[in-house]
C-alpha positions in Angstrom: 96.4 137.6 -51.7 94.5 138.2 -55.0 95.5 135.6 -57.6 95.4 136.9 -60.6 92.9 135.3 -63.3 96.2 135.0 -65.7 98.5 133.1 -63.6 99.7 130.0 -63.9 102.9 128.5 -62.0 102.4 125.0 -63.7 101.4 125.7 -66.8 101.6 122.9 -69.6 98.6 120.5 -68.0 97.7 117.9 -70.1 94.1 118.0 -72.0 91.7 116.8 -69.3 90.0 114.7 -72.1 93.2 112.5 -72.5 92.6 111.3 -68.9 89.8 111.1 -65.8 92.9 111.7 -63.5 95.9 112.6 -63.1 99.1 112.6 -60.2 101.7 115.2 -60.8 104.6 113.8 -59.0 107.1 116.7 -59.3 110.8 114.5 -58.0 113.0 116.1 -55.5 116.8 115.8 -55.6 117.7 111.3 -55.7 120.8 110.7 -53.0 123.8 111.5 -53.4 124.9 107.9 -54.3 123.5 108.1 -57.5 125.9 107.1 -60.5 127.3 109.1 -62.5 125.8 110.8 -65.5 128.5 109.1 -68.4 128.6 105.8 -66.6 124.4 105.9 -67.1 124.4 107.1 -70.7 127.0 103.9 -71.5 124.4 101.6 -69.7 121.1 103.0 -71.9 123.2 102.8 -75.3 123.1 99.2 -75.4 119.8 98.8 -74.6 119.3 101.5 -77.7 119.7 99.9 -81.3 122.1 102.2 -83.7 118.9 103.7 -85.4 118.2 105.4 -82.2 114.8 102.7 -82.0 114.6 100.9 -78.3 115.3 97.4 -78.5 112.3 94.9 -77.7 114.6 94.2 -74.3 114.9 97.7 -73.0 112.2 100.5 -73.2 112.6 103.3 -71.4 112.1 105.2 -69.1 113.2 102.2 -66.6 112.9 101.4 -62.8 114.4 99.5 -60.4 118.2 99.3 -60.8 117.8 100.3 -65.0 118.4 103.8 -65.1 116.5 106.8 -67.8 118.5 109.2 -69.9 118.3 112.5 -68.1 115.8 115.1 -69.5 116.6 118.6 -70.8 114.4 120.8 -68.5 113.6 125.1 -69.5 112.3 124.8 -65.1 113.7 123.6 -62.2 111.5 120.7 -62.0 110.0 117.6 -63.9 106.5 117.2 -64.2 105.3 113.5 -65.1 101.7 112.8 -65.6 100.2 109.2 -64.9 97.4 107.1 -65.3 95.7 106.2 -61.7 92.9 103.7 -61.4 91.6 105.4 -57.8 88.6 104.7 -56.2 87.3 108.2 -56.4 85.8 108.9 -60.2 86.3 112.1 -61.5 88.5 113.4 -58.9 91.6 114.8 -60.0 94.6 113.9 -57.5 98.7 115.2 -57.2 101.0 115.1 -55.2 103.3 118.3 -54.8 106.7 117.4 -54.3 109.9 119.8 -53.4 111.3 120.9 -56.8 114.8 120.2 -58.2 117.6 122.7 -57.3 118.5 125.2 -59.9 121.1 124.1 -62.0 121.0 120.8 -60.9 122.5 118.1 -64.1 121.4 115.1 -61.3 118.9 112.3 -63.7 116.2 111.9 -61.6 115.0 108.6 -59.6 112.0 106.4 -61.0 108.9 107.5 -60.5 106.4 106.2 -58.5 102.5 106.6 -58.3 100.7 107.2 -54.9 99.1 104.2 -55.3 102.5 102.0 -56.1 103.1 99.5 -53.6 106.8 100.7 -53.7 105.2 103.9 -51.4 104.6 101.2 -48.5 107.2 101.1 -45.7 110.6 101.5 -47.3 110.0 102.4 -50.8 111.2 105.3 -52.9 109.7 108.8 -52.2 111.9 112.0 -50.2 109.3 114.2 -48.7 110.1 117.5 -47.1 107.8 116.5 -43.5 110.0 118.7 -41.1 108.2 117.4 -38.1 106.2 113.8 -38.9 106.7 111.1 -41.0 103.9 109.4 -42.9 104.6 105.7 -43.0 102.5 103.1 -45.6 102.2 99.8 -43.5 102.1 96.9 -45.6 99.4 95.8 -47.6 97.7 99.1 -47.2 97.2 100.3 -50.8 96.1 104.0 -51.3 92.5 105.1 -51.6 91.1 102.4 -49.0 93.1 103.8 -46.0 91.0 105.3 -42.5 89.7 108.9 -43.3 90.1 111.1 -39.8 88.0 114.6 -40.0 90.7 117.8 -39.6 90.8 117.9 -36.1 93.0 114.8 -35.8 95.3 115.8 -38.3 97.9 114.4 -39.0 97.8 110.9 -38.5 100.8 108.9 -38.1 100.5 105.1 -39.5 102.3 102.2 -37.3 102.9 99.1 -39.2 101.0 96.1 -39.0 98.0 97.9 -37.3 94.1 97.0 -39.0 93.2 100.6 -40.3 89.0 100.7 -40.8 88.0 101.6 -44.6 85.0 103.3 -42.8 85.1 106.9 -44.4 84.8 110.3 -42.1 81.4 111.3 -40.9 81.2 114.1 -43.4 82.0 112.0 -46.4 79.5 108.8 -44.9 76.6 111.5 -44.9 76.6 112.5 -48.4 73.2 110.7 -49.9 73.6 107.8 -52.8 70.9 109.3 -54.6 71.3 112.8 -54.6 71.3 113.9 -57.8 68.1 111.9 -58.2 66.3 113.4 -55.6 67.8 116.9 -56.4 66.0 116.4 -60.4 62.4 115.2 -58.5 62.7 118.2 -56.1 63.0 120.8 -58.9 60.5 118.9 -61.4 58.0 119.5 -58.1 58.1 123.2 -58.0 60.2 122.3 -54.4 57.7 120.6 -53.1 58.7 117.3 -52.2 60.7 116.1 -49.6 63.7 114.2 -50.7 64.1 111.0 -49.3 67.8 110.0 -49.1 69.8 106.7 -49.1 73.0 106.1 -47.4 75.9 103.7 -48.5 77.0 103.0 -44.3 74.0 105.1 -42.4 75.9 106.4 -39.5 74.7 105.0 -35.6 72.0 106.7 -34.2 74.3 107.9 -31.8 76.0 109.8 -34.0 73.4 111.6 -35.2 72.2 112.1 -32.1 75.4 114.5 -30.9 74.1 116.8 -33.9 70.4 116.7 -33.8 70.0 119.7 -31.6 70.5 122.9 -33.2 71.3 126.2 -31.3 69.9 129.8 -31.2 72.1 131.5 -28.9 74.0 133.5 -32.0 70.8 134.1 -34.5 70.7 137.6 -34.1 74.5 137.7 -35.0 73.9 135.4 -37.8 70.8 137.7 -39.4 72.7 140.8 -38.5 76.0 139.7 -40.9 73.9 138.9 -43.2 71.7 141.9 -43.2 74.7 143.9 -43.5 75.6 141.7 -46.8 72.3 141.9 -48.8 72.4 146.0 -47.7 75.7 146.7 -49.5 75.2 144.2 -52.4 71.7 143.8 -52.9 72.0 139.6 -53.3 73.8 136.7 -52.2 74.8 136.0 -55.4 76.0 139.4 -56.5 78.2 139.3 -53.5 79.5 136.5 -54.4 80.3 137.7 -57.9 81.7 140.7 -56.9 84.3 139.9 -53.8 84.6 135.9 -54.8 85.4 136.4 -58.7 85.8 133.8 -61.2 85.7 130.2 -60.7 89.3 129.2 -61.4 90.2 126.3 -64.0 92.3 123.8 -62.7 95.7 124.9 -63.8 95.2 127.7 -62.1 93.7 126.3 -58.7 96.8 123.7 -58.6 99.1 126.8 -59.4 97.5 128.7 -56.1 97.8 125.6 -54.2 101.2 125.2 -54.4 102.1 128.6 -54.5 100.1 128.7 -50.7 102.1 125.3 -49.9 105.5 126.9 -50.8 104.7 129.8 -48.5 103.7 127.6 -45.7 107.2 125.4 -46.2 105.3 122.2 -46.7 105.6 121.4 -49.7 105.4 117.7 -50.5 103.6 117.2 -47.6 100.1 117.1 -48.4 97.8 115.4 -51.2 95.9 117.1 -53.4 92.6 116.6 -54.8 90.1 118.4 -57.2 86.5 117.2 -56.9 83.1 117.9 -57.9 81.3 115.8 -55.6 81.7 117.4 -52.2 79.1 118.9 -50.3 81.4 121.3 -48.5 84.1 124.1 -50.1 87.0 121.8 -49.4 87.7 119.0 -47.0 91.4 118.1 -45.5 91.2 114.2 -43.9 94.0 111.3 -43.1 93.4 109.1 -46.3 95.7 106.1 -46.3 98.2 107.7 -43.2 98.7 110.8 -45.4 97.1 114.3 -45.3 94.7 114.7 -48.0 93.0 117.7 -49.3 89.9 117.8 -51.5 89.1 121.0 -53.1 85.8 121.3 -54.2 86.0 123.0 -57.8 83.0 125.1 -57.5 83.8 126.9 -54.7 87.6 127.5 -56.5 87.3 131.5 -56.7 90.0 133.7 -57.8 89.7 136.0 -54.4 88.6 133.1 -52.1 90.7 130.2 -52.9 93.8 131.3 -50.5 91.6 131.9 -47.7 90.2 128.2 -47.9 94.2 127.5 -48.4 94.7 129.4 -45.2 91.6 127.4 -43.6 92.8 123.8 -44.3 96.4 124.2 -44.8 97.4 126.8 -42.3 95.0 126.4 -39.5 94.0 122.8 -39.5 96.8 120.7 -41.2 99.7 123.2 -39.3 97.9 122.8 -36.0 97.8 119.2 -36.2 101.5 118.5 -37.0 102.1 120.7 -34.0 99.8 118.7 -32.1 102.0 115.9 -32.8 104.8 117.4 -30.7 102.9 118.1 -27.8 102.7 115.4 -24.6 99.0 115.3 -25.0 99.0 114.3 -28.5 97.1 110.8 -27.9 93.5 110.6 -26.9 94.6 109.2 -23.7 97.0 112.0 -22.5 94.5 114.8 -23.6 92.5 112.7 -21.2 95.2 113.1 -18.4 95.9 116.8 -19.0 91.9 117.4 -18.6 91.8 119.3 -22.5 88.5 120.7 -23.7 87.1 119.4 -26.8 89.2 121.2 -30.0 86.1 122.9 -31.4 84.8 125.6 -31.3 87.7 126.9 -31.2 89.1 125.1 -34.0 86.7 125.6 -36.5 86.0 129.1 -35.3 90.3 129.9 -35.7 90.3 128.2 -39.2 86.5 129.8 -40.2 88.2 133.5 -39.4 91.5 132.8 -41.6 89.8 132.1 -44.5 88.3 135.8 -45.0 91.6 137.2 -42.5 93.1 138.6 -45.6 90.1 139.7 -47.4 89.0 143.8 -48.1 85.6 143.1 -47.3 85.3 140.3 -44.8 82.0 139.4 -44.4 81.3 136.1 -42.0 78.6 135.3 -44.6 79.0 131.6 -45.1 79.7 130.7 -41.1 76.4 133.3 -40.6 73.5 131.6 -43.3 74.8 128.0 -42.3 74.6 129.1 -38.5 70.9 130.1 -39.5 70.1 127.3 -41.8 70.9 125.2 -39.1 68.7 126.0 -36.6 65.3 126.3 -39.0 66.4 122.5 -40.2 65.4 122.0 -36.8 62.0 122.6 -36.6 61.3 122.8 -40.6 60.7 120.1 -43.0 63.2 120.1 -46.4 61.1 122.1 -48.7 59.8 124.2 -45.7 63.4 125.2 -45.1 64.4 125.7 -49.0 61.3 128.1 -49.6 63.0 130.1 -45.9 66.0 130.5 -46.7 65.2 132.4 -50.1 65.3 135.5 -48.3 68.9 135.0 -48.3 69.6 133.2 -51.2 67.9 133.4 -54.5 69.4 130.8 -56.6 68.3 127.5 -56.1 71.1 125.0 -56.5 73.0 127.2 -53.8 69.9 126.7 -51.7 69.9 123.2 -52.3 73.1 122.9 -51.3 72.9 124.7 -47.8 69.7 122.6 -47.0 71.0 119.3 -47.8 73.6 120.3 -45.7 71.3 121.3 -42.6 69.5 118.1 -43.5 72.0 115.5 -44.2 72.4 112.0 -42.3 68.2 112.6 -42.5 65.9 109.7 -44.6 63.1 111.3 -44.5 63.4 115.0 -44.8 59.4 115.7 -43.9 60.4 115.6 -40.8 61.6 118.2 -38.6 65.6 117.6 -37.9 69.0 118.9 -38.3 72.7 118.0 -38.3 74.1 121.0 -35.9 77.9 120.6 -37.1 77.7 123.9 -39.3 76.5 125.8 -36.3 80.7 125.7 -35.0 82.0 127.9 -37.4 80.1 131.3 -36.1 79.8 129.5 -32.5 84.0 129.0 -33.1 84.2 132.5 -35.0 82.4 135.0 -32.0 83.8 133.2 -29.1 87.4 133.9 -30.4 86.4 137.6 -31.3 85.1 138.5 -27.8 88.2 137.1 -26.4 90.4 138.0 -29.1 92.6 140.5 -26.9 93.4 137.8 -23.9 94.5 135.0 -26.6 97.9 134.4 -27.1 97.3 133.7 -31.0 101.2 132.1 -31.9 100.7 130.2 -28.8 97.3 128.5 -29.6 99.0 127.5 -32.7 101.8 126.1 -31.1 100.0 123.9 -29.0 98.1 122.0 -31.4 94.8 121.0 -31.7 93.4 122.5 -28.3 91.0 125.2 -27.2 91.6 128.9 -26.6 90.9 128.7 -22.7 93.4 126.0 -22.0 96.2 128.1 -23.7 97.7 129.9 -20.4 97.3 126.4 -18.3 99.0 124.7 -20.8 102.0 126.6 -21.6 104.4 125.4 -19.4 104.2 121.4 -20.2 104.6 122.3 -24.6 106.7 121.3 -26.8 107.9 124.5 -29.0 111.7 123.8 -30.6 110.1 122.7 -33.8 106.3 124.0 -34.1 105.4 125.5 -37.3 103.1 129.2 -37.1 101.4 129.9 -40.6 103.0 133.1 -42.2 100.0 135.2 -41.9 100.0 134.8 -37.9 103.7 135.6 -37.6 103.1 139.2 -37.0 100.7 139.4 -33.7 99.8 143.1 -33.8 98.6 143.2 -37.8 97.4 139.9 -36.8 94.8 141.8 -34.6 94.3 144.4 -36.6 92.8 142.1 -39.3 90.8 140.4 -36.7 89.2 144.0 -35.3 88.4 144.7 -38.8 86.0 141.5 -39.2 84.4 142.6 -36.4 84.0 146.3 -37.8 82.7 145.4 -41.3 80.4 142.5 -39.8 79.1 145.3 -37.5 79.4 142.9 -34.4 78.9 144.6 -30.8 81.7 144.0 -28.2 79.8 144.4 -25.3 76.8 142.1 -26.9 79.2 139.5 -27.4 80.6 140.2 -23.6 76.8 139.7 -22.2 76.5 136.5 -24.1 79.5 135.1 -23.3 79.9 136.5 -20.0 
């Protein structure tokens, strides 16, 4: 899908100046028990004074039991803007709610922020979850809930059970001083070798699982990217011409929910809009719900559905699915003997975000695949000055080396963090098996890998599991995925002899 630079399904968004933040809680349809609408208007006349001025002892619009004079609405929705003191400082957060029925004359029920404690178990808000509820235990206030990567998505909240405020791994490892040590790197001619600080420095064993960093896909890696800079001459060219403009937010929360509403879950899912990740977008559990954080640089008018289709409709669909399966707890997946979720994960979710795409060059999976494994044997400004014969511009250098290098102090040393290596590790597995997976079937199982599919299919779960809508057909399905491998100018029988 192409989202076109001039459309904007919510249009009317407040002046950003007004506000650092702001929760658009759009209300679906209140019970059927509600009272009715002359009865209501009777009760908010005489807390009205005959002047039309509200009295000192009613001031709409009211909560509780008090009820609000219904609004006159040109849409089939209401769309309320609050004030949210959130932990997160410049991040702009909603909520996407199912919209009013057409025609509907029902008033609609109070509104509540996220962060109201009348969202913990038993207060007011309908969602449209079709296969898992997300329940607030008490005392757990918004913002300081666990955060779970993607590949536990999504996570279901018991009452009464301690939830860690620890944060995930890939939110812990972005530096406390990084725009310091970004402004000292450039005044040095990039030279010196940042030295970073950590609010909660991750275990040693942590860092450990990602210190090692693979070559068994570098020519693949070079070979995508050689086929880039050949038919656009730079990085950033390419990136001009098949990404397009950077979106403003109206527009990026339009394509969000437009992508929601295709995907049916709508009201399921929080939205963010940040400047301060490291990453395009990241989708975690914050506070037991499923939280997406958009990263509003990397918001381009021909990329932003395929990120869409990467968090929404590969990791968040996968996970509810998971959810129905008998191996859904860490101890069962135990039982049944599962592989670990990625590669294949990351590789599945890495491929649907340039499925849909004319030109669909692996180029980000590819450079960070690369940049990766020279972080390993290269110190921080040894790698920056590398890389530039891939990437010109140095902020978006700086950004794919403090990636390589993150969870590091001392970046003179040699040392990488090898999680960015999954996505083309994920991406060519798939592709050299691409015509033995069952494609609706991985999806249906949850969060597993490719090659326990066929030993799994008789023990799932699949009256109620959810396939994204650009899966649905199998054979276009592969015909997308046989063009990647065309345009990337990948060899089937290389890929074969490397993963025999």
């Amino acid at each position: 899908m192409v989202l076109d630079s001039g459309e904007v399904f919510m249009d009317q968004v407040e002046d950003e100046s007004v506000r650092d933040r702001l929760e658009l809680d759009v209300r679906p349809d209140p019970p059927q028990t509600a009272k009715p609408l002359a009865k209501r208007s009777n009760v908010t006349k005489k807390k009205v004074s005959h002047n039309g001025v509200p009295s000192p002892t009613g001031v709409g619009p009211m909560v509780g039991k008090r009820t609000r004079t219904p609004l006159c609405r040109p849409l089939s929705m209401e769309v309320t803007p609050q004030r949210l003191r959130g932990s997160q400082e410049g991040t702009d957060r909603r909520v996407l709610q199912p919209p009013w029925r057409s025609g509907s004359a029902t008033p609609s029920p109070p509104t509540r922020s996220l962060t109201s404690p009348s969202l913990r178990a038993g207060g007011w808000m309908r969602r449209s979850e079709s296969t898992c509820s997300v329940n607030y235990p008490l005392g757990l206030q918004a913002g300081r809930g666990q955060m779970r990567p993607a590949t536990s998505l999504p996570h279901i909240a018991k009452a009464g059970v301690h939830m860690p405020t620890r944060p995930c791994l890939l939110v812990a490892l972005r530096p406390l001083n990084l725009e310091q040590e970004k402004q000292t790197f450039f005044q040095s001619d990039y030279k010196y070798e940042p030295q970073f600080e950590y609010a909660q420095p991750e275990p040693r064993s942590v860092l450990d699982k990602y210190r090692e960093g693979s070559g068994l896909f570098l020519e693949q890696a070079v070979g995508i990217m050689e086929c880039v800079l050949r038919k656009f001459g730079s990085y950033e060219n390419f990136e001009e011409v098949t990404g397009g403009s950077v979106l403003p937010k109206s527009q990026v929360w339009a394509a969000v929910r437009k992508y929601l509403q295709k995907e049916g879950c709508v009201g399921e899912v929080v939205v963010r809009l940040s400047d301060e990740l490291l990453s395009q977008a990241v989708m975690v559990v914050e506070s037991c719900r499923p939280t997406l954080t958009i990263n509003m640089a990397g918001a381009r008018q021909h990329w932003l559905e395929g990120m869409l289709r990467h968090e929404i409709g590969t990791h968040y669909l996968r996970g509810v699915n998971n959810n129905l399966q008998p191996w859904s707890s860490a101890e069962s997946r135990k039982q049944f003997g599962l592989k670990p979720a990625n590669p294949t994960e990351e590789g599945l979710a890495s491929l649907h975000s340039v499925l849909l795409r004319k030109q669909p060059y692996l180029w980000r999976a590819a450079l960070l695949y690369y940049t990766v494994y020279h972080a390993s044997n290269m110190s921080f400004s040894q790698l920056f000055n590398h890389i530039a014969r891939f990437v010109q511009d140095p902020d978006v250098r700086w950004e794919y080396c403090l990636r390589a290098k993150r969870g590091q102090t001392d970046t003179s040393q040699p040392g990488c963090f090898s999680k960015d290596q999954v996505y083309l590790d994920g991406i060519l597995r798939i592709l050299r098996n691409r015509r033995n997976i069952d494609f609706k079937m991985l999806t249906s199982l949850g969060k597993v890998s490719f090659e326990d599919v066929e030993r799994l299919r008789p023990f799932a779960a699949l009256n109620r599991t959810r396939i994204p809508h650009f899966m649905r057909d199998q054979e276009r399905y592969l015909q997308h995925l046989d063009h990647i491998v065309s345009v990337n100018e990948l060899d089937d029988p290389t890929l074969e002899q490397l993963l025999p």
